[in-house]
Residue, then its C-alpha position, 0 to 999 in steps of 0.5 A: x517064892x519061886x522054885x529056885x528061890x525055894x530050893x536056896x532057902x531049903x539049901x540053906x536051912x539045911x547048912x544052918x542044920x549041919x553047922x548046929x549038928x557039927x557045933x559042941x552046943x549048937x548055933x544062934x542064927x539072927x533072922x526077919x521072920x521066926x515062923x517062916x525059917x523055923x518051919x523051914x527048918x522042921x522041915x529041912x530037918x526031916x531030911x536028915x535022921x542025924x538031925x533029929x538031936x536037934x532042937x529048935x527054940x528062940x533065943x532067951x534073949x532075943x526071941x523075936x529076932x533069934x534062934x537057936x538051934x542046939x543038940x537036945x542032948x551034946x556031945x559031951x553031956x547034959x547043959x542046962x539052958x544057962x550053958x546054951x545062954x553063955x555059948x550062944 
């Protein structure tokens, strides 16, 4: 990946990370490579202490093609996974 290509994907992982932080639960995003974007994502997230509330797991659903990216505790109380489920 070259250097701008590699700044664009940080800059994008990282408006993934506000869109789930600003989210009442969080954001389900379709992606071709879980691993590569996850550890984008960890990494795009230690830039940000606001993002530490954040958890990033495959989807229930469809966990080789999704992730959420959810607060692990949301703004207005403790859903179980079954909320992320619906709002996801």
């Amino acid at each position: 990946m070259s250097e701008t290509s590699s700044r664009i994907f940080s800059e994008t992982l990282t408006a993934l990370l506000s869109k789930a932080f600003d989210s009442e639960f969080g954001i389900s995003i379709s992606v071709s490579s879980i691993k590569e974007v996850r550890a984008g994502l960890y990494r795009a997230a230690k830039s940000n202490p606001n993002f530490a509330n954040l958890r990033i797991i495959p989807s229930r659903r469809n966990p080789e093609t999704h992730l959420w990216i959810v607060h692990k505790e949301p703004l207005n109380g403790q859903p179980s996974e079954d909320d992320f489920s619906a709002a996801l």
